[in-house]
N, CA, C and O atoms as a GROMACS GRO file, in nm:
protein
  212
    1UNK      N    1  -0.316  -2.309   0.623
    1UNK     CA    2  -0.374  -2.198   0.695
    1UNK      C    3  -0.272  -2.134   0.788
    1UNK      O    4  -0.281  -2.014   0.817
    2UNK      N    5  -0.180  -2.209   0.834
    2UNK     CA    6  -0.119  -2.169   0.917
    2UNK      C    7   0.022  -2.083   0.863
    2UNK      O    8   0.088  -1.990   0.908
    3UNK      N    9   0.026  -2.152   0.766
    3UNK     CA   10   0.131  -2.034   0.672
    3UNK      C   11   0.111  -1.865   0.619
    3UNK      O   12   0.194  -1.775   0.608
    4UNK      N   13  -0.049  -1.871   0.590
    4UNK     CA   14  -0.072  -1.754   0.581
    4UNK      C   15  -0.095  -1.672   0.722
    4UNK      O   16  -0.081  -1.550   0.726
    5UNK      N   17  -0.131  -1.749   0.834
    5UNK     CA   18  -0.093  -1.646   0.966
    5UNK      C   19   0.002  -1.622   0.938
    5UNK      O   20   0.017  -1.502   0.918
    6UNK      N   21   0.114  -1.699   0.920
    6UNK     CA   22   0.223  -1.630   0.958
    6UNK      C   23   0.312  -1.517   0.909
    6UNK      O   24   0.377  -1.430   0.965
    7UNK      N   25   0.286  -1.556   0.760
    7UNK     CA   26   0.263  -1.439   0.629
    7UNK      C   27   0.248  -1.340   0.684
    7UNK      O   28   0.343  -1.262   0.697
    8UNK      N   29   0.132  -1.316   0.728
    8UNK     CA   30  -0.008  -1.221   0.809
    8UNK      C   31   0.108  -1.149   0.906
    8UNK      O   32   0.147  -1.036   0.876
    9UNK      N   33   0.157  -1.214   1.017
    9UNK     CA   34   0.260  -1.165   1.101
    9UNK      C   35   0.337  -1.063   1.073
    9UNK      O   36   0.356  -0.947   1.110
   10UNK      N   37   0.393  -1.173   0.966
   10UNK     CA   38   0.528  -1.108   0.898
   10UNK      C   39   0.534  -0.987   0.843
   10UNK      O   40   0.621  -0.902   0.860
   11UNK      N   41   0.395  -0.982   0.746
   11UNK     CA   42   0.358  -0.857   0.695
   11UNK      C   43   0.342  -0.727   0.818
   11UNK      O   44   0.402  -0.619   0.818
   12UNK      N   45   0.271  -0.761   0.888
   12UNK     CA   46   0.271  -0.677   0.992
   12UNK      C   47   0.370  -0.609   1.081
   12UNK      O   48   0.391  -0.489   1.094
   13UNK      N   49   0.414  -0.691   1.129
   13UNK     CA   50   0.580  -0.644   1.208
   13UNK      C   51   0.665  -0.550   1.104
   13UNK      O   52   0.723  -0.447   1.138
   14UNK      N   53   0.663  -0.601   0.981
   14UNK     CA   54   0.700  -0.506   0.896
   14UNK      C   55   0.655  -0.369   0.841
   14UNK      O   56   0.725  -0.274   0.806
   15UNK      N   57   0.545  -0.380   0.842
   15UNK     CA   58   0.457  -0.254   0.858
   15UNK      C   59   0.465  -0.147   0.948
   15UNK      O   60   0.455  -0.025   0.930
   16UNK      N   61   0.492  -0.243   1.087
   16UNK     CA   62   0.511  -0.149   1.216
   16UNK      C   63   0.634  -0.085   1.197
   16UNK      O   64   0.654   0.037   1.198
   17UNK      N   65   0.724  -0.187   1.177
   17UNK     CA   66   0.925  -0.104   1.205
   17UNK      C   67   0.914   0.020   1.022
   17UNK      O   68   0.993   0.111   0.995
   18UNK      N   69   0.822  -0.013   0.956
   18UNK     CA   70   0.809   0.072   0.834
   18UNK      C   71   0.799   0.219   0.897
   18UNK      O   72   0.879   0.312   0.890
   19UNK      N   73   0.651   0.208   0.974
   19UNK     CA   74   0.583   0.314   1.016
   19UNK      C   75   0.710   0.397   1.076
   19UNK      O   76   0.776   0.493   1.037
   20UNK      N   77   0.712   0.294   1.216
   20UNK     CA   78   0.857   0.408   1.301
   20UNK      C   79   0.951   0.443   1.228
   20UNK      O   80   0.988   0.558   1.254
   21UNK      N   81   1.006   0.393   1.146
   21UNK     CA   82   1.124   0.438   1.093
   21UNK      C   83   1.092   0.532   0.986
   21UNK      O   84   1.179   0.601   0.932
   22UNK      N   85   0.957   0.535   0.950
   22UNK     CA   86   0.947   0.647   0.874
   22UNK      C   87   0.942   0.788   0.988
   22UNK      O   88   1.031   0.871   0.971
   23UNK      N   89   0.852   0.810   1.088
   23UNK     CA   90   0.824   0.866   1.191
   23UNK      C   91   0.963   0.878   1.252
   23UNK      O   92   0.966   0.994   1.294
   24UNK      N   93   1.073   0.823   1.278
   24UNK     CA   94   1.142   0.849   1.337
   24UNK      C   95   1.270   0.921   1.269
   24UNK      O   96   1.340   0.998   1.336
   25UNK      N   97   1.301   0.888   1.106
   25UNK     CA   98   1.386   0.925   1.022
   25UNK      C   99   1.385   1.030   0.989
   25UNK      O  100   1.480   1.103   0.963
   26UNK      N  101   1.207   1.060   0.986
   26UNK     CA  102   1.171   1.211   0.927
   26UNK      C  103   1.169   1.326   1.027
   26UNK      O  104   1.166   1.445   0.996
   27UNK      N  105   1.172   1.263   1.189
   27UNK     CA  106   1.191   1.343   1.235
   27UNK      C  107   1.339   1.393   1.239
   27UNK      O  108   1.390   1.498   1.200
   28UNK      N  109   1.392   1.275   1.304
   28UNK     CA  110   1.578   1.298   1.275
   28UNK      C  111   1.612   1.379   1.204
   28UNK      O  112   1.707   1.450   1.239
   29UNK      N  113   1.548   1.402   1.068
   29UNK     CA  114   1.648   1.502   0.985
   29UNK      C  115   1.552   1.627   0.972
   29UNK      O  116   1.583   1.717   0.894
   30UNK      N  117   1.432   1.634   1.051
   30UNK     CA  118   1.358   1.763   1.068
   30UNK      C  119   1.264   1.829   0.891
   30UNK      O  120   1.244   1.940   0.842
   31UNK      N  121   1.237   1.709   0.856
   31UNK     CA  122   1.196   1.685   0.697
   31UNK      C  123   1.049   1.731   0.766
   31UNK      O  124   0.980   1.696   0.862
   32UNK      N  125   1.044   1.822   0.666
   32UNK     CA  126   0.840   1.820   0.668
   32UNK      C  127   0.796   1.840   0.579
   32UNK      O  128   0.684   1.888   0.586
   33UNK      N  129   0.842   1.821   0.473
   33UNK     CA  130   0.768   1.806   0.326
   33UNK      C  131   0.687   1.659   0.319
   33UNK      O  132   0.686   1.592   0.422
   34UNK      N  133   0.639   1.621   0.233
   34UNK     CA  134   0.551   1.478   0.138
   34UNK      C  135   0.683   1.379   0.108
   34UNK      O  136   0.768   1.418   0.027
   35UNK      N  137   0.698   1.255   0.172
   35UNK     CA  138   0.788   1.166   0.114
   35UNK      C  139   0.730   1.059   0.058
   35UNK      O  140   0.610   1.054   0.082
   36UNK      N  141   0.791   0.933  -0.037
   36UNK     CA  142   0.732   0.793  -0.019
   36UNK      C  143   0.755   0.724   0.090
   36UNK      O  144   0.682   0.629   0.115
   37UNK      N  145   0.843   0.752   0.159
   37UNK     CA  146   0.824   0.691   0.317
   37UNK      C  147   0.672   0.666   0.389
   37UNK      O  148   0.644   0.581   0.473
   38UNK      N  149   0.611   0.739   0.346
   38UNK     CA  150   0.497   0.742   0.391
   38UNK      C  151   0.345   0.649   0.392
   38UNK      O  152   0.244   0.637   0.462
   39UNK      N  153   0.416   0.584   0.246
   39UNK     CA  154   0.330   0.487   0.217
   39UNK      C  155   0.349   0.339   0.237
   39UNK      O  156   0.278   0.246   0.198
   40UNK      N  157   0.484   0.337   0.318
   40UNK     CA  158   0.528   0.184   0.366
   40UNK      C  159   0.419   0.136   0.442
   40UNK      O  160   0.339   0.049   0.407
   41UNK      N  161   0.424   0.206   0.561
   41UNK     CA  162   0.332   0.128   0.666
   41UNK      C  163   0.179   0.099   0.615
   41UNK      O  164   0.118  -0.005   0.641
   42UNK      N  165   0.134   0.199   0.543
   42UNK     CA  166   0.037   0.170   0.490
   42UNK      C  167   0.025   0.065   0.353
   42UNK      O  168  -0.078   0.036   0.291
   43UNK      N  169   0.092   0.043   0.342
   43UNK     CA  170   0.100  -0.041   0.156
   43UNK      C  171   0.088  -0.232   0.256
   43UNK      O  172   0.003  -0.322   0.254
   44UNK      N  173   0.235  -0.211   0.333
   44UNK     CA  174   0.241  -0.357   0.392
   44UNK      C  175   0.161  -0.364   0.496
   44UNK      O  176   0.182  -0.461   0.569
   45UNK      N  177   0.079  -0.293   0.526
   45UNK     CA  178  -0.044  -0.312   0.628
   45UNK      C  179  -0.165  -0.337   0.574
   45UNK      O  180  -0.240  -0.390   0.655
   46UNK      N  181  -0.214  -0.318   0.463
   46UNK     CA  182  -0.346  -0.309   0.401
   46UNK      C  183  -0.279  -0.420   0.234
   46UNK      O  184  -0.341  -0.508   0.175
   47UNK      N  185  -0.191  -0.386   0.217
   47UNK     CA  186  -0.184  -0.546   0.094
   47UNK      C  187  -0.114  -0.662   0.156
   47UNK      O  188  -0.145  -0.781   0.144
   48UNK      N  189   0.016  -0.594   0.246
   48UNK     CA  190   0.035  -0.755   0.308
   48UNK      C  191  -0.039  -0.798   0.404
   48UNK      O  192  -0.070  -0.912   0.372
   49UNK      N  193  -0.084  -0.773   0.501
   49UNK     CA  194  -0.119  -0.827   0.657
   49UNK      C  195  -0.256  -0.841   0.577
   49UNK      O  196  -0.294  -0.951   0.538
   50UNK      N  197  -0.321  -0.734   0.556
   50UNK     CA  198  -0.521  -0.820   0.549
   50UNK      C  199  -0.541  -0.912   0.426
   50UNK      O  200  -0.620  -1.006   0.428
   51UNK      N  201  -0.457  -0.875   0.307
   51UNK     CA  202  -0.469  -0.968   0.232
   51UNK      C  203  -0.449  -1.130   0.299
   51UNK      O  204  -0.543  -1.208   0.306
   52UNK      N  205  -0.322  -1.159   0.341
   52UNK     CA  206  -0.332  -1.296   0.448
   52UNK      C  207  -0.422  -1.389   0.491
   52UNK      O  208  -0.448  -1.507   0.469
   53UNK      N  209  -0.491  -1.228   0.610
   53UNK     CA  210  -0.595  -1.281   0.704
   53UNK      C  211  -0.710  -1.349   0.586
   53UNK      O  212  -0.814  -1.404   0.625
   0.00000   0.00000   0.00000
């Protein structure tokens, strides 16, 4: 049980630095079109982290 917390974690923290760095990259280069960047935070937030829990 305690492995999949941590899984759970892992997935998450990764999700987060996904998100910003999408948010922060796309601003940097002043992009405002549709990227796949977009679907990081969401992919490892909703298949890695809740799958886990």
């Amino acid at each position: 049980m305690k492995k999949y917390m941590i899984t759970s974690i892992v997935y998450a923290l990764i999700a987060l630095c996904g998100g910003v760095f999408y948010r922060e990259f796309t601003k940097f280069n002043a992009f405002e079109g549709s990227t796949t960047l977009s679907v990081i935070h969401t992919h490892y937030f909703v298949l890695g982290m809740m799958f886990f829990l």
